[in-house]
C-alpha beads as a LAMMPS data file, in Angstrom:
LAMMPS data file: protein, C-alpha beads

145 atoms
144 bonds

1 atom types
1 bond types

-500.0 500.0 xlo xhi
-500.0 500.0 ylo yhi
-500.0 500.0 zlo zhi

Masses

1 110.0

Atoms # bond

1 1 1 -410.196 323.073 357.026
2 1 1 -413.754 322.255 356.912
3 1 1 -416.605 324.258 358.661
4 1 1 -415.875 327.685 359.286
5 1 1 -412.490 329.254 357.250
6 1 1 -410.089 329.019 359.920
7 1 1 -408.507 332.384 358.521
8 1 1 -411.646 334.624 359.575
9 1 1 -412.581 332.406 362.594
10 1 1 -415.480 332.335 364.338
11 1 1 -415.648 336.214 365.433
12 1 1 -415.896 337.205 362.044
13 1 1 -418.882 334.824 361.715
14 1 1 -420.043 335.795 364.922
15 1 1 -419.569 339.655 363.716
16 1 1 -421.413 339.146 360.258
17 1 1 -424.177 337.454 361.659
18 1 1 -424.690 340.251 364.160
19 1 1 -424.962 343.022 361.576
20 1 1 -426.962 340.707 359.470
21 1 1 -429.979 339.818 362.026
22 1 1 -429.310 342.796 364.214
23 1 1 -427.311 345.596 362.971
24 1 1 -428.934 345.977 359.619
25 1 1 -432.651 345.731 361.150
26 1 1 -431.545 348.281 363.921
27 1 1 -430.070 350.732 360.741
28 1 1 -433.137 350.135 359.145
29 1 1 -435.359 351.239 362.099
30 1 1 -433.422 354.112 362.711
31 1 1 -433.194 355.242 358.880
32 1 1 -437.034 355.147 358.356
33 1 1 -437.886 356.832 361.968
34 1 1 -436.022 359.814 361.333
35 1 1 -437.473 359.860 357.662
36 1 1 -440.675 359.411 359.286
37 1 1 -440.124 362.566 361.599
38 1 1 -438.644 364.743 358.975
39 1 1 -441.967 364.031 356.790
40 1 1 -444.354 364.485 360.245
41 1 1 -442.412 367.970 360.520
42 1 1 -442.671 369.086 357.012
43 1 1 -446.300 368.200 357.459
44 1 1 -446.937 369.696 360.053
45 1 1 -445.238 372.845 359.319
46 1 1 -447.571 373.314 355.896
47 1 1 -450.976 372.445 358.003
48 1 1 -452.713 371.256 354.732
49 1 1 -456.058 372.560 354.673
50 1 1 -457.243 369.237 353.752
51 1 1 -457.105 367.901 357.168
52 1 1 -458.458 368.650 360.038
53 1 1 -456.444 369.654 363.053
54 1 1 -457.735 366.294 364.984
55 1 1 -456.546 364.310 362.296
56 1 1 -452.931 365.844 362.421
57 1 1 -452.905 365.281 366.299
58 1 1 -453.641 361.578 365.817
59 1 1 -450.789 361.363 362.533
60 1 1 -448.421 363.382 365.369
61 1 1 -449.190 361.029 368.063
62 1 1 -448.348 357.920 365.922
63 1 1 -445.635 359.066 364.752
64 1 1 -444.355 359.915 368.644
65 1 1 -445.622 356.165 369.381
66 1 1 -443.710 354.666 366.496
67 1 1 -440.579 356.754 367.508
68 1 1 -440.279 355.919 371.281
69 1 1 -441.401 352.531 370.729
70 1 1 -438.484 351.995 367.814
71 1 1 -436.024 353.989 369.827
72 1 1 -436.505 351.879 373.138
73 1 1 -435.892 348.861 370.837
74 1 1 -432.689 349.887 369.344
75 1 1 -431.071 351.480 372.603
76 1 1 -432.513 348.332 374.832
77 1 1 -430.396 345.721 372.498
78 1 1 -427.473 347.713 372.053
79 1 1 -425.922 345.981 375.510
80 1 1 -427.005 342.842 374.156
81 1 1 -424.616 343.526 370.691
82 1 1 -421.745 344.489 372.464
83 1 1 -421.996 341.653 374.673
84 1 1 -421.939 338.881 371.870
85 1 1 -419.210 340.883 369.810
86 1 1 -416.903 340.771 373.503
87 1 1 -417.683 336.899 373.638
88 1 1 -417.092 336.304 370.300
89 1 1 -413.345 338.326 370.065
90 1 1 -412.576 336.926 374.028
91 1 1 -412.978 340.480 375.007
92 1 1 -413.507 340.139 379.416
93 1 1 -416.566 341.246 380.114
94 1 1 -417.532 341.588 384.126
95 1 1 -420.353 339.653 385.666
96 1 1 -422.162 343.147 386.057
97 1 1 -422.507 343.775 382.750
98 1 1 -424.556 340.383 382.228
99 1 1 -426.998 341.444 384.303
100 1 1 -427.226 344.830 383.177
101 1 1 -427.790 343.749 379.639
102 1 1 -430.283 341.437 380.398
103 1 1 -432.147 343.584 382.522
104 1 1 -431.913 346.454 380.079
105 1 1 -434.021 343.585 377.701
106 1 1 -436.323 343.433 380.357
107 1 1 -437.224 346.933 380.094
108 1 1 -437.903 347.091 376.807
109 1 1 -440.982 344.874 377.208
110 1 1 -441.701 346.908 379.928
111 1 1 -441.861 350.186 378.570
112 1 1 -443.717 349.526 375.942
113 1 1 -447.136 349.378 377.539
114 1 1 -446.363 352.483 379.111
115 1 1 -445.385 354.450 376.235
116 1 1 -448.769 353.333 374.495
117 1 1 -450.471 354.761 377.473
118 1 1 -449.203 357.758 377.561
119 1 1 -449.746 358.646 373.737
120 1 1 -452.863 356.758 372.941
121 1 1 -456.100 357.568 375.223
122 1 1 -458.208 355.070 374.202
123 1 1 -455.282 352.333 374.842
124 1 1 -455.175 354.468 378.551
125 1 1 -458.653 353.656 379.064
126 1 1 -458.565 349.579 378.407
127 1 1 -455.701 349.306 380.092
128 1 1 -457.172 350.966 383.366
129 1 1 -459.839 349.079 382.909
130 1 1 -458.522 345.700 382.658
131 1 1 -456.189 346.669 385.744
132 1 1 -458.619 347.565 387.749
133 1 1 -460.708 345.108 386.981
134 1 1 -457.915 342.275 387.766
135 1 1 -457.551 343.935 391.086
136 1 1 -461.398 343.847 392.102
137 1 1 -460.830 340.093 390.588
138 1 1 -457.955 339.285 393.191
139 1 1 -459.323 341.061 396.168
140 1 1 -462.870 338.822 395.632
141 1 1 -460.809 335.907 395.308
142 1 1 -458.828 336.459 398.670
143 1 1 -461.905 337.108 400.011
144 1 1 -464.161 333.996 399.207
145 1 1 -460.846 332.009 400.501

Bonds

1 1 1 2
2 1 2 3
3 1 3 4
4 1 4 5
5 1 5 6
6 1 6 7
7 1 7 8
8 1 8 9
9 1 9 10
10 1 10 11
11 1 11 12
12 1 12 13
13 1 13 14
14 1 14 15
15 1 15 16
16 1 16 17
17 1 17 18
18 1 18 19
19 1 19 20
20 1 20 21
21 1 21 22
22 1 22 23
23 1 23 24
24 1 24 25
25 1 25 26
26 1 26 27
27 1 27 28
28 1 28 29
29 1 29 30
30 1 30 31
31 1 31 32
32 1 32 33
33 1 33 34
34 1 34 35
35 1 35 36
36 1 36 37
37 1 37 38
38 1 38 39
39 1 39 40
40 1 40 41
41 1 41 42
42 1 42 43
43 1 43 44
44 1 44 45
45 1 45 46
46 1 46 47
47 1 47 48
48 1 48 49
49 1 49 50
50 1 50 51
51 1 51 52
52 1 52 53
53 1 53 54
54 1 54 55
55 1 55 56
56 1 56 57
57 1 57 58
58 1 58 59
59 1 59 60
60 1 60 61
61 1 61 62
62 1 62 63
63 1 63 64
64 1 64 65
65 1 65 66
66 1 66 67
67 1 67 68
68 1 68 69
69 1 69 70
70 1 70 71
71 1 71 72
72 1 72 73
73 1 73 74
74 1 74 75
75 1 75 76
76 1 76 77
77 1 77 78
78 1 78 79
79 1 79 80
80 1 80 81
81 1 81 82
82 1 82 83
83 1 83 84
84 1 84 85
85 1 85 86
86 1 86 87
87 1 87 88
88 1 88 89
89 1 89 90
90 1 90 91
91 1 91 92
92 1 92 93
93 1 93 94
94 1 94 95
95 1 95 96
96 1 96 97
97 1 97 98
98 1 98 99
99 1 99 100
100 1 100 101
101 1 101 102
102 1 102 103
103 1 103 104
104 1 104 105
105 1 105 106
106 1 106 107
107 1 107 108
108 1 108 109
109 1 109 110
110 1 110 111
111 1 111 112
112 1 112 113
113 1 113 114
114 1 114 115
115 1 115 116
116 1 116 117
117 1 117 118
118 1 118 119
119 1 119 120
120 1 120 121
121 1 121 122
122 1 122 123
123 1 123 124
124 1 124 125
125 1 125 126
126 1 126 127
127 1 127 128
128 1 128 129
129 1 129 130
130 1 130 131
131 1 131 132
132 1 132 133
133 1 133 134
134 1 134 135
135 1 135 136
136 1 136 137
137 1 137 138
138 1 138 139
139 1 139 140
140 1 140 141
141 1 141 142
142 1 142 143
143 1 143 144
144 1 144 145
């Protein structure tokens, strides 16, 4: 047959591709943030003189950032996997569970932001900033109306 080997079929395709553009980036994320940790520990732990204390607060708080920020993408598009691995072997999935997973997407995008605010002041401030200053914005406008 011509196309896709009619042996494998298209969940094997399906399945490749998904550990190809998404398994295998997800794997790599995960490999390198827990490397990343173990390093920020180890460095932390010897407090090289080097360095100021400042400076290892702000190599700590990146590394936090990086971590939530990678972790909240790999746990976010998890549903999403499972969901095109159930389509592609005719697994039933319930109506619920669409939603759910694209919701759970959603959140991702929305978390970020917030994680960024809570580790990095200065990203705090702007964002506060530009908030409030949208709000002052939209309460003129309603105003002038």
């Amino acid at each position: 047959s011509s196309g896709i080997n009619a042996e494998y079929g298209l969940p094997a395709l399906v399945y490749s591709l998904t550990f190809l553009l998404l398994g295998l980036p997800m794997l790599t994320l995960l490999i390198s943030n827990v490397a990343m940790l173990v390093v920020a520990v180890r460095y932390g732990i010897k407090r090289k003189r080097s360095s100021s204390a400042s400076e290892q607060d702000v190599n700590m708080t990146a590394v936090i950032t990086v971590t939530c920020v990678c972790w909240l993408f790999i746990f976010s598009w998890v549903p999403y996997v499972i969901r095109v691995m159930c389509n592609a072997s005719d697994v039933y999935i319930p109506r619920w569970y669409f939603t759910f997973q694209a919701h759970f997407l959603a959140l991702n995008v929305c978390f970020n932001p917030i994680i960024y605010s809570f580790t990095n002041k200065s990203f705090k401030k702007v964002v506060k900033k530009r908030v409030f200053d949208a709000l002052i914005e939209s309460v003129r406008n309603v105003f002038r109306r």
